[in-house]
Structures are given as structure tokens and as C-alpha cells.
C-alpha positions as CSV (number, residue, x, y, z in Angstrom):
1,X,0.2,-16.7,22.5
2,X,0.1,-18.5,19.1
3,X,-3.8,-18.6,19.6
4,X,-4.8,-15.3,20.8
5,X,-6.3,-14.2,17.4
6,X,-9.2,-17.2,17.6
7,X,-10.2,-16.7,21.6
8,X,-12.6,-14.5,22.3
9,X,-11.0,-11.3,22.6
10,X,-9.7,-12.1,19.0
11,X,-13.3,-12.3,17.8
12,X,-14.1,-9.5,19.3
13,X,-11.5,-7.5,17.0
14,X,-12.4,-6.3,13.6
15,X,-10.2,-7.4,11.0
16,X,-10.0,-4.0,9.0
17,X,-8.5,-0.9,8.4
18,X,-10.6,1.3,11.5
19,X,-10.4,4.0,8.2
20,X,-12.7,1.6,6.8
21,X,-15.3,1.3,9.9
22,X,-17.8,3.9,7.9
23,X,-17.3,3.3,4.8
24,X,-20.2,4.4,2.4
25,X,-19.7,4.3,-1.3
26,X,-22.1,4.7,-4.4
27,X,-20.6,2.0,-6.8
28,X,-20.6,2.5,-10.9
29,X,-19.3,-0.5,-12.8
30,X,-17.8,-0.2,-16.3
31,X,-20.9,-1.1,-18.5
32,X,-19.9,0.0,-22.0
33,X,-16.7,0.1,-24.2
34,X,-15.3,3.7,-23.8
35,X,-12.9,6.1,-25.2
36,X,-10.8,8.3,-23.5
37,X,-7.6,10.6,-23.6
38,X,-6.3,9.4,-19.9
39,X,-6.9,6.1,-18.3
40,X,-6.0,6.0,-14.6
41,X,-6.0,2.4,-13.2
42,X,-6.0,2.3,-9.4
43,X,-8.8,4.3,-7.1
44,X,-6.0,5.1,-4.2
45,X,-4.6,8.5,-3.7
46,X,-2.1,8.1,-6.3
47,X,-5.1,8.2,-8.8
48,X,-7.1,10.6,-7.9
49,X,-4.5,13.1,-6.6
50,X,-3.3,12.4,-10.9
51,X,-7.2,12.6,-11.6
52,X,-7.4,15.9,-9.1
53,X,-4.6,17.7,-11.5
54,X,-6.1,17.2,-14.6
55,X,-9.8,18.5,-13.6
56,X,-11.0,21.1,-16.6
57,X,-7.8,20.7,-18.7
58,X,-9.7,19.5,-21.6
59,X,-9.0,16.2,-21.4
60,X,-11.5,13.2,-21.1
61,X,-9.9,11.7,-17.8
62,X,-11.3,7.9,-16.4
63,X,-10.4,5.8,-13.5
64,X,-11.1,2.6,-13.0
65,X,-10.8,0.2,-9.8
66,X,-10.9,-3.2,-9.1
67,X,-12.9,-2.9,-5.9
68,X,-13.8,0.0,-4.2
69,X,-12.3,3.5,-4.4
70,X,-9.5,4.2,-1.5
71,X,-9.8,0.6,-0.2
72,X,-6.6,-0.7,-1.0
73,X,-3.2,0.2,0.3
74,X,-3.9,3.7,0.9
75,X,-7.1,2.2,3.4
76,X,-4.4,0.2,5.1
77,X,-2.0,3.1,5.5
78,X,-1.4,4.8,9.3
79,X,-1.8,7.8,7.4
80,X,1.1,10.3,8.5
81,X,1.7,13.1,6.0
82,X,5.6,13.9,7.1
83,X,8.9,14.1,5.9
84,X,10.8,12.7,9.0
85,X,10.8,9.6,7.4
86,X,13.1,7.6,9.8
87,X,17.0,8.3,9.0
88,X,16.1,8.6,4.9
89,X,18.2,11.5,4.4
90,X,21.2,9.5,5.6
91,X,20.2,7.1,3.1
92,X,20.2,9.4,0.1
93,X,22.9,11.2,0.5
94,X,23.5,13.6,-2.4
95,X,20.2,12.6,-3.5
96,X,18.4,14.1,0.6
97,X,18.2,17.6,-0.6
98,X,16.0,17.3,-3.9
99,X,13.7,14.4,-1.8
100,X,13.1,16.8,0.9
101,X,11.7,19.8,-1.5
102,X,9.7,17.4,-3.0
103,X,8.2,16.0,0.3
104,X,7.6,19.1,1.5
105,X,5.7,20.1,-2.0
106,X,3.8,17.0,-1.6
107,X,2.6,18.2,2.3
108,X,1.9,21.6,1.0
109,X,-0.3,20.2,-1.9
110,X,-2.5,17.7,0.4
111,X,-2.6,20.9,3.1
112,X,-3.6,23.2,0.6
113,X,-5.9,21.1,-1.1
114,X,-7.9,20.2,2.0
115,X,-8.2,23.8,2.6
116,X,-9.4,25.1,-0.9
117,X,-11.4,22.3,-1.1
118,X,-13.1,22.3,2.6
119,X,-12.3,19.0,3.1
120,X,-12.9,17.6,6.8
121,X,-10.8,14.7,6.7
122,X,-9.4,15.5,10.2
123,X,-6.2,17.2,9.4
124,X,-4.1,17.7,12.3
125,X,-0.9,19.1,12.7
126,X,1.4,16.9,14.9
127,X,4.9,16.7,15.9
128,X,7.1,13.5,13.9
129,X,10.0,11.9,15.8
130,X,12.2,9.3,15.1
131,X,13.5,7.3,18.0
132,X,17.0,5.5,17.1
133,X,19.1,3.5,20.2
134,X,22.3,5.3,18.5
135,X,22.7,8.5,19.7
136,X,25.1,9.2,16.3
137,X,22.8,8.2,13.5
138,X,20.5,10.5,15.1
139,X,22.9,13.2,15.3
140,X,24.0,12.7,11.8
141,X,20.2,12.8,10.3
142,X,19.8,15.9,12.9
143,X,23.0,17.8,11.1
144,X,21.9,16.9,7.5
145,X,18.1,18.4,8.1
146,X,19.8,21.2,9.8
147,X,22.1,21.8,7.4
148,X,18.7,22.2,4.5
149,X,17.2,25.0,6.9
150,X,15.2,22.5,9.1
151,X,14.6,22.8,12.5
152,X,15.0,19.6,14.3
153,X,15.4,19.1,18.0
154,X,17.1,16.1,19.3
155,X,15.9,15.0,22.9
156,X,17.3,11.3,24.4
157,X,16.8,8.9,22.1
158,X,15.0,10.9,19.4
159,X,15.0,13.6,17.0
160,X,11.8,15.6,16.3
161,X,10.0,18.3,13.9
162,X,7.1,20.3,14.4
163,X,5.5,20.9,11.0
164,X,3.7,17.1,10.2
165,X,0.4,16.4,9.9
166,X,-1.9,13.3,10.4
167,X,-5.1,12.9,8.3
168,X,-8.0,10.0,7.9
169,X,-7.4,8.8,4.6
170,X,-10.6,7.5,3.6
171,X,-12.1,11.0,4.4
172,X,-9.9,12.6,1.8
173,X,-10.6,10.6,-1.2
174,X,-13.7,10.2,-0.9
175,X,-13.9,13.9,-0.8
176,X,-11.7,14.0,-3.8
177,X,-14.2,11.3,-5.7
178,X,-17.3,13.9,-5.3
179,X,-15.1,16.5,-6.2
180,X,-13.9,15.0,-9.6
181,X,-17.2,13.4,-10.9
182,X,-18.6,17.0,-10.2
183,X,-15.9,18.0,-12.6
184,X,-16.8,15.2,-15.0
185,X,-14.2,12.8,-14.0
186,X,-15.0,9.5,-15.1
187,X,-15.0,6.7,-12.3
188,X,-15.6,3.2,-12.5
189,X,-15.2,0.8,-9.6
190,X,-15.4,-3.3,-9.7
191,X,-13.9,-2.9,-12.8
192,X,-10.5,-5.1,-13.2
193,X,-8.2,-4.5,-15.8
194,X,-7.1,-7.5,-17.1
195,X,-5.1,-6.8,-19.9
196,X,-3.4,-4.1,-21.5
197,X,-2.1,-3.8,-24.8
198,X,-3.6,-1.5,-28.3
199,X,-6.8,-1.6,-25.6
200,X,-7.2,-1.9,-22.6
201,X,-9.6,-5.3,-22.1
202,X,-11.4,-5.5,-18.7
203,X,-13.5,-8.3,-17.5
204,X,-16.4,-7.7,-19.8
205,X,-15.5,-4.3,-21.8
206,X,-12.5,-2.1,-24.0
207,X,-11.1,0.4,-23.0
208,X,-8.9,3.1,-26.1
209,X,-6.9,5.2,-24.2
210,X,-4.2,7.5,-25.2
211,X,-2.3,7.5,-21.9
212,X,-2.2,5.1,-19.4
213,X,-1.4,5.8,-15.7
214,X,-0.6,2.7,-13.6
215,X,-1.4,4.0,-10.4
216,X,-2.2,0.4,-9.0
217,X,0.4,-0.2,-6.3
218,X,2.3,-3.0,-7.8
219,X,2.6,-2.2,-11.4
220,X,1.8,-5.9,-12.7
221,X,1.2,-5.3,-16.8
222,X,4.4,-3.7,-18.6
223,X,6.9,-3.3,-15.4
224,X,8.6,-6.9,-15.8
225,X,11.5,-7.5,-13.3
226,X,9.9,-5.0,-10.8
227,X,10.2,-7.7,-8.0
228,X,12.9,-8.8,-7.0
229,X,15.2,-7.4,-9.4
230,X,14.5,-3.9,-8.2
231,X,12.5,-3.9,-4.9
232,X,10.9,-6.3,-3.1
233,X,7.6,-6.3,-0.8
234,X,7.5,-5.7,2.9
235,X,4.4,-6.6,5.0
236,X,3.4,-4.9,7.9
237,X,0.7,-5.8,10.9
238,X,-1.0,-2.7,12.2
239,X,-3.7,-2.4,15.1
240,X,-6.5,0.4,16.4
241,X,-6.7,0.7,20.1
242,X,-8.7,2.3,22.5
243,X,-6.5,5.1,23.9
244,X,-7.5,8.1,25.3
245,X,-4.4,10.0,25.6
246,X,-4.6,11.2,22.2
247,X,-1.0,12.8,22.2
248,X,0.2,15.3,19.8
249,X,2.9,13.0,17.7
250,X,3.3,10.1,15.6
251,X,7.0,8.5,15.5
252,X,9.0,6.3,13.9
253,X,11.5,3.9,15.2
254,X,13.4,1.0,13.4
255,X,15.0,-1.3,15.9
256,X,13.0,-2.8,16.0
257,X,10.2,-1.0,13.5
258,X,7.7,0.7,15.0
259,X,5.5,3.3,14.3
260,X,2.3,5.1,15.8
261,X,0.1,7.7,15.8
262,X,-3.0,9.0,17.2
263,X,-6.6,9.7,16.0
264,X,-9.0,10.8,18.2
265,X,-9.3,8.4,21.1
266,X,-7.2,5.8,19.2
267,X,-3.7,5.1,19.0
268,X,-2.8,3.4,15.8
269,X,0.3,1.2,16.2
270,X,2.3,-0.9,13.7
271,X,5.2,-3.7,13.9
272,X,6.6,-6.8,12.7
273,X,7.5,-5.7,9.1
274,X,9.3,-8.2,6.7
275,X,10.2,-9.2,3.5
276,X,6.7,-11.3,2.4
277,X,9.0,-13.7,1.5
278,X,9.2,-15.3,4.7
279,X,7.4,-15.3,7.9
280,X,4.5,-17.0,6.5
281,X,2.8,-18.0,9.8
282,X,0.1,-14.9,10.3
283,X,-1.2,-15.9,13.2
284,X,2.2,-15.9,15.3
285,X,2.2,-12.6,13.1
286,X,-0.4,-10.6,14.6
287,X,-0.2,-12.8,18.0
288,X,3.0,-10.6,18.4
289,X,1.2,-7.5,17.9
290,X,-1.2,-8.1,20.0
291,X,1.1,-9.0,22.7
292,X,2.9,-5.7,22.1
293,X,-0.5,-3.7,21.4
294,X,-2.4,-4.7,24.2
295,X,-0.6,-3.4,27.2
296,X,-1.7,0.1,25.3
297,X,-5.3,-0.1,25.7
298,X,-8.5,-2.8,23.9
299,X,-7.3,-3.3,20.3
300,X,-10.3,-2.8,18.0
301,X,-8.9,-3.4,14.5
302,X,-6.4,-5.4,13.2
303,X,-4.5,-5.5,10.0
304,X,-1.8,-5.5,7.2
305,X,-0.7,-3.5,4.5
306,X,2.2,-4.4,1.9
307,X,4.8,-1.2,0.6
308,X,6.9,-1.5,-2.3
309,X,10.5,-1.1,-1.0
310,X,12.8,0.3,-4.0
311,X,16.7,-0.6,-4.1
312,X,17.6,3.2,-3.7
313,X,14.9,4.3,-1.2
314,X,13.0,6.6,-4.2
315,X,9.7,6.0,-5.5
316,X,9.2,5.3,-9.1
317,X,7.4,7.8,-10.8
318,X,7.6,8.8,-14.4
319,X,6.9,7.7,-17.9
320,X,7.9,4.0,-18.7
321,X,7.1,5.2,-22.8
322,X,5.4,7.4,-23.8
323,X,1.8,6.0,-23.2
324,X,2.6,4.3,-19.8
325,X,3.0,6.0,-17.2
326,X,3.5,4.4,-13.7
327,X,3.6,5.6,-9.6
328,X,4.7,3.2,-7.5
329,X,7.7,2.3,-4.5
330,X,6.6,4.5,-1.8
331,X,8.7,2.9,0.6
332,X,5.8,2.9,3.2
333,X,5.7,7.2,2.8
334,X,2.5,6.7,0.8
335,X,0.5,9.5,1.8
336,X,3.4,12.1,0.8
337,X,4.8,9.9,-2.3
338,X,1.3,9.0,-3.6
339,X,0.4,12.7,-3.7
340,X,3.7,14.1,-5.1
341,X,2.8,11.1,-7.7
342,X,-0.2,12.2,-8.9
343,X,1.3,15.5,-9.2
344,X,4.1,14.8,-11.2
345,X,2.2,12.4,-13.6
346,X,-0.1,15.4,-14.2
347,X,2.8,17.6,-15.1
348,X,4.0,15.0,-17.4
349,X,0.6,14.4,-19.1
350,X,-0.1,18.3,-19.5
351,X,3.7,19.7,-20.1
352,X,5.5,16.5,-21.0
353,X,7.6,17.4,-18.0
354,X,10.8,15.3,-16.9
355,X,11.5,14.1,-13.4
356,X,15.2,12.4,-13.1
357,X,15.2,11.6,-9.8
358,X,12.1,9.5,-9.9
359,X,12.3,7.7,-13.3
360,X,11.3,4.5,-13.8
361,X,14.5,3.8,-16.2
362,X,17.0,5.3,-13.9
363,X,19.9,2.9,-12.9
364,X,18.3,1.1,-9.3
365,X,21.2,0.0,-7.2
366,X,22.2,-3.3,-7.6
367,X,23.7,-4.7,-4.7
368,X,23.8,-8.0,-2.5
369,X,20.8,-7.1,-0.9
370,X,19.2,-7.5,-4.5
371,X,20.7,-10.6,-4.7
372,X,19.3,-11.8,-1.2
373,X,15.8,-10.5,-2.5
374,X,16.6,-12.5,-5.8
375,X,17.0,-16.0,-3.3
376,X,14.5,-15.2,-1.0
377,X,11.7,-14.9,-4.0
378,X,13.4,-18.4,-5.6
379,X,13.4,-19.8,-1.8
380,X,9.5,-18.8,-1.2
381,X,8.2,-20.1,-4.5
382,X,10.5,-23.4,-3.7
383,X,9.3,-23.7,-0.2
384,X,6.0,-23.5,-1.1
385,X,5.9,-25.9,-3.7
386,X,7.1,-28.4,-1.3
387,X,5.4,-27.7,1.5
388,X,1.5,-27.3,0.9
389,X,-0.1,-27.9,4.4
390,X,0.9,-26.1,7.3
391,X,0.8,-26.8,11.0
392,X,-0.4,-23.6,11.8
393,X,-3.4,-23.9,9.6
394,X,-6.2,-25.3,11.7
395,X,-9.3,-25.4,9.1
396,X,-7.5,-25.4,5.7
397,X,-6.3,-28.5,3.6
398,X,-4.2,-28.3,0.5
399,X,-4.7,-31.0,-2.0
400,X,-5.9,-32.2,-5.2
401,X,-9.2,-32.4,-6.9
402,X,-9.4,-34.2,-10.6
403,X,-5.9,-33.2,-11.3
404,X,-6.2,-29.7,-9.8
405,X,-4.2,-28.4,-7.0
406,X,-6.8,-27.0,-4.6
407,X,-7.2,-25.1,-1.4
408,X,-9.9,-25.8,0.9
409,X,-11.1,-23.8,3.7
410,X,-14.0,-25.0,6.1
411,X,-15.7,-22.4,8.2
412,X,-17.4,-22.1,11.4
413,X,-20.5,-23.3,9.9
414,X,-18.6,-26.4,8.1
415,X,-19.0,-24.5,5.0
416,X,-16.0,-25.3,2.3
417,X,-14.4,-22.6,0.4
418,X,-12.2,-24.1,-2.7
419,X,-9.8,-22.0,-4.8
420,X,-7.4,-22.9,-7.0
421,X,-3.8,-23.2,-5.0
422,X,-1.8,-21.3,-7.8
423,X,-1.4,-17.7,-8.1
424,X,-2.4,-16.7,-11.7
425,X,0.8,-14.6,-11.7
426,X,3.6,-16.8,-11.6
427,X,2.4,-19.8,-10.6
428,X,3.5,-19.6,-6.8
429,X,1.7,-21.7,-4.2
430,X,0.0,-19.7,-2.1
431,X,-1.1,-19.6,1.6
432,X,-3.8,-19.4,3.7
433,X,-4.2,-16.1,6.0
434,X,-6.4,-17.7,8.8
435,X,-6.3,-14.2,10.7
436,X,-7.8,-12.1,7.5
437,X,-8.8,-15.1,6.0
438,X,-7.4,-14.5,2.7
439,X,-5.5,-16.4,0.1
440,X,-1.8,-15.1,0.4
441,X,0.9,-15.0,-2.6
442,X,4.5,-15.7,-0.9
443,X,6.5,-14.6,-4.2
444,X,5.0,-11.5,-5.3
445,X,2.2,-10.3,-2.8
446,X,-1.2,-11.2,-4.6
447,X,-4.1,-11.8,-1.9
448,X,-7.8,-13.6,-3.0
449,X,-10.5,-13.4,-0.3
450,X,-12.0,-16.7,1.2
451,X,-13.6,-17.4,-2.1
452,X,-11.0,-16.8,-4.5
453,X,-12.1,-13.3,-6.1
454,X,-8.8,-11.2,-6.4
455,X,-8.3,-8.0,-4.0
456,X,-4.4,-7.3,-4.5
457,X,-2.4,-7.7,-7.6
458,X,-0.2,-8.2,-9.4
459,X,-2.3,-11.0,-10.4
460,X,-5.6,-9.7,-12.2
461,X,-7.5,-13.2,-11.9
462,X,-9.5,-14.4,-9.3
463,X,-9.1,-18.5,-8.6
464,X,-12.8,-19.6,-7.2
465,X,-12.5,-23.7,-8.1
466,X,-14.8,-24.2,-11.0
467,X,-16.1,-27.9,-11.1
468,X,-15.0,-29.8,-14.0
């Protein structure tokens, strides 16, 4: 199977989000220096939903987004809105109770807003389950629910509650973008922050805010230490296939991981996820979920997302000082954690609210796992270093040019793509995605399309090779 991706049926599969398969968006670039009371940077739901609580509060509100609004991780999300979130609750122990309220706030605020707001995203109540091969753990997550006034059902190998939804993501914010610049939102797209400090400097422009929201997944300007020291990065491969069963219930399972859910006459189906400091060959990657995928149905779109994993299984969401403000560490519950985000960053910019369970400068675990995240980083930027070229690669070559460390990537039409083979982050040596064809960041998760322009952080500079 280490092929599959490049035959024919490969070809035939597009290498997106399927969220993304109508995607139609009026761009506005930044094209002035500006002045503002709130600067949100990131265009996923984390943003707006922040953007969405701050409409008519007298406040001049602006977002701005390297690429295109919703087309980062939330586009890459499978888009459940639950709170079964595998055996979490376990997890958190005195901590379950206050995390369940707050999930459930965040399902009541994206329910209610679609209906205020008329939103046809395609909402759809479903049934979550999470499937575990022990019978105990199950029982044990079953009690604890149970024991909050939830009514779970535990049936063979799973556990399962009625009151989840699935949505299309895409739908919702770009709902949500009319919405706010009705309501004289400020939004800005293919505009990348580059630097933030008294201003905020983009690639041409400034920027004078009063608060800052970093609502930008991996929270790459005043956050040092985020990665490894208190979570790492997990990368996930995820398919759309042709499946006309459409069945009432998205589930979770994590032995292995596994998760689907339906939309429409699609069944969308993850595996495979893993630190992104190993694993490097995506071909053998998505080979594997194709394997898996296929004896579903034809698989249609293929992709991966990356999810901030946190050392305590909380997302970090609060004030860092008191003009940052950050959202971040959904622990792959985006669609519930981004929204309770932009909620409670609204309540902190309006009320100067305080959220202890979430804040940034709470004490995060610190355990051996940490440690193994803290060797796995070292081992990924080592590796990498040594080892430029790899077997696996059929088109790409890593070597020099004048003194430059270079990546070169020849097409199907024997067209070269160079970029620079050093992430502007850190410095790591990065890899080639032959599958997405991107430019891949081992360390710390940055990704550069084909011709070096960036699409992920936390790097903020793209690496095109400029002739000397």
C-alpha cells in the first residue's frame, strides 16, 4: 500500500477539507495603518465567536487572518459539537464537573446562535458514543456522567448520549462573517501578523490596539515554552467518503483512535493520530487510512488537521496580561472549546471577568510525559538535521544552493519549486508532505505550501528561495 496515494484512485481524491468543496469568499486585505480598541488575530471560530460577543458594545473590534476566514483548523475539523469527549471526565477528576457546565454552555451558545441567527449550517442532532475495549473504564466514565444528572446508556462496548449535535463548519462562520461586518466588524483576510509588540506590524501596515486576542491556534508571539513544555501537537489524517447510510451518530474510540460521523451521504472518518514529532512518512500515513477508509465506501477527500494537546486535558483560555489575551489547546474538542473561547474572552474584555480553570498561568502538570514531549521535540529537530533526504520522497531533493540549505520539489510538469529548508521559527529542518504537498515543520507544526508562502504557524514567514 505505501503507493496508493499516487495511483489513479489517489488522483482521483481531493486533497481538502470536503467543508471546503464550496468555498466562496469576498477577500479584504489590510490596506491602511489602523486603530482599534480590540484586535482579534485568527479568522477561525475562536475569533469570530470572540468577534460575535462584542457586536454593538461600543467598541471598535478587527480581525485579521492570514489566509482566508474559517480555512484553517476549524476547516479541517470533523466538526462534532458534543461533550462525550472520549473518557475526559475520568481524566479530570475533580476538575469533570466545572468542564461539563461549561461544554454544555458552549453547545447551548452555538444551538442558540444558529437559531437566532437563521443560520443553515446543517445542524443536526445526533447521538455521541464512545466505544472503549474495557468494559470498566466505560463503566466508570458512565457512573461519573450519571452521577452530574446525565443520562448515559452503556450498550457492549460503548457508552452513549443523546443530546449532540453535528454541524458544517464552514457554513457557520461564514454566516457569522456577514453577520459581523453588518454590525461593523472589521475583517481583514491575507493579512499576516508578523510581529507584535507597542504595534502590531503586519506585512505592509500597523496596527494600535488596546487588546489583543490571539485566537490563532498555536499562539506563536508572547506564549514562549508553549510546546513542549506544556503541550505538544498531535496530527490527525481524516477522509470524506461516499456513504449513504447516513446514520444518526458520530463516535469516538481510542484504541486505537478513531472517530466518525456523518453528513449527508458522507461518512467522515479519522485515524492515525500522533505526536508530529514522529511519523514523518505521510504517505504510509494516509496509505493506512485509506486502507481502513475504503472498505466504507469511494473516499473523496483526504486530509490532516493538527490539535494542541494540553498537559492537563483543559484548554487555555484567559488573559496572559492584561493586553493579551489568548484561546488555544482544544484538545481536538474545537467546535465546543473554540466557542466557549470566544465567549469567555468577550466576558473578559467587557467585565474583566476571571476564569481559573482555564488560565493561561495556572500550574500545567508536569510529568514524565512532559519530559517525553521535551525528547521527542530535541529528537525531531536532531533527526532532521541529520537526515535531509528521505526514501519516501520520490520528487523532492534537499540540498544546497550558494551556501543555502534548500528544498527542491519537481512537479508533474518538471516544474521546480525551491524554498528555503529552515523553518523561520526555530530553525528546524523541515519535510516534504508529498500527499498535500506542503512543506512540513517536525518540531513545532508550521506548514508552507509547494512554494514556500506560510499557511500554519507558529512561524509567520513564508520561505520561497530568493536568488542571490
Amino acid at each position: 500500500m505505501t503507493d496508493i496515494i499516487h495511483n489513479n484512485i489517489g488522483d482521483r481524491m481531493k486533497k481538502q477539507s470536503i467543508w471546503m468543496n464550496e468555498y466562496k469568499n469576498k477577500i479584504n486585505k489590510l490596506n491602511k495603518d489602523i486603530e482599534c480598541d480590540v484586535l482579534i488575530i485568527g479568522g477561525g471560530i475562536t475569533g469570530l465567536t470572540t468577534a460575535y460577543h462584542l457586536m454593538n458594545k461600543n467598541l471598535k473590534v478587527v480581525i485579521v487572518e492570514k489566509n482566508q476566514i474559517g480555512c484553517g483548523t476549524t476547516a479541517k475539523s470533523t466538526a462534532k459539537i458534543t461533550y462525550l469527549q472520549d473518557l475526559i471526565y475520568t481524566k479530570l477528576k475533580d476538575k469533570a464537573l466545572p468542564y461539563l457546565k461549561y461544554q454544555l454552555e458552549a453547545i447551548n451558545t452555538i444551538t442558540k446562535t444558529i437559531e437566532k441567527e437563521n443560520i443553515d449550517c446543517d445542524l443536526e442532532k445526533v447521538e455521541s458514543r464512545v466505544i472503549n475495549k474495557n468494559k470498566d473504564k466505560l463503566i466508570k466514565e458512565k457512573n461519573i456522567l450519571e452521577s452530574f444528572g446525565i443520562n448515559v446508556k452503556l450498550i457492549n462496548n460503548y457508552i452513549k448520549v443523546d443530546n449532540t449535535y453535528v454541524f458544517h463548519p464552514i457554513k457557520y462562520l461564514l454566516k457569522l462573517k456577514e453577520i459581523l461586518l453588518k454590525n461593523n466588524i472589521e475583517i481583514y483576510e491575507k493579512t499576516n501578523v508578523i510581529k507584535i509588540h507597542d504595534l502590531i506590524y503586519t506585512d505592509k501596515y500597523k496596527i494600535k490596539a488596546k487588546k489583543i486576542v490571539l485566537a490563532c491556534h498555536y499562539p506563536f508571539f508572547l506564549f514562549p515554552l508553549l510546546t513542549p513544555i506544556h503541550c505538544y501537537l498531535e496530527r490527525s489524517y481524516i477522509c470524506s467518503i461516499k456513504n449513504k447510510t447516513n446514520q444518526n451518530f458520530s463516535l469516538i474510540s481510542n484504541n486505537p483512535v478513531i472517530s466518525m460521523r456523518y453528513y449527508k451521504d458522507n461518512l467522515i472518518y479519522l485515524i492515525g493520530s500522533h505526536n508530529i514529532n514522529n511519523k514523518y512518512n505521510e504517505t504510509k500515513n494516509f496509505d493506512k487510512l485509506i486502507k481502513q477508509a475504503s472498505k466504507f465506501g469511494k473516499i473523496e477527500y483526504i486530509w490532516s488537521n493538527h490539535d494542541i494537546i494540553t498537559n492537563d486535558n483543559l484548554p487555555i483560555i484567559g488573559k496572559i496580561n492584561n493586553r493579551l489575551l489568548i484561546g488555544t489547546g482544544y484538545n481536538t474538542w474545537g467546535m465546543t472549546n473554540g466557542t466557549l473561547a470566544g465567549k469567555i474572552l468577550s466576558e473578559i474584555i467587557l467585565n474583566d471577568k476571571y476564569y481559573e480553570l482555564f488560565d493561561p498561568k495556572r500550574n500545567l502538570i508536569f510529568n514524565i510525559n512532559n519530559l517525553a514531549n521535551i525528547l521527542s521535540t530535541s529528537k525531531a529537530y536532531i533527526e532532521n538535521k541529520i537526515i535531509l533526504n528521505k526514501k519516501w520522497n520520490k520528487n523532492v531533493i534537499f540540498t544546497k544552493i550558494n551556501d543555502d540549505s534548500v528544498g527542491i520539489y519537481i512537479d508533474n510538469n518538471k516544474k521546480k519549486h525551491i524554498v528555503y529548508n529552515k523553518c523561520p521559527h526555530l530553525g528546524c529542518n523541515l519535510l516534504f508532505n508529498d500527499v498535500e504537498l506542503t512543506w512540513d515543520c517536525p518540531c513545532h507544526g508550521s506548514r508552507f505550501d509547494i512554494d514556500g508562502n506560510c499557511i500554519m504557524g507558529p512561524s509567520c514567514h513564508n520561505i520561497k528561495y530568493k536568488k542571490q
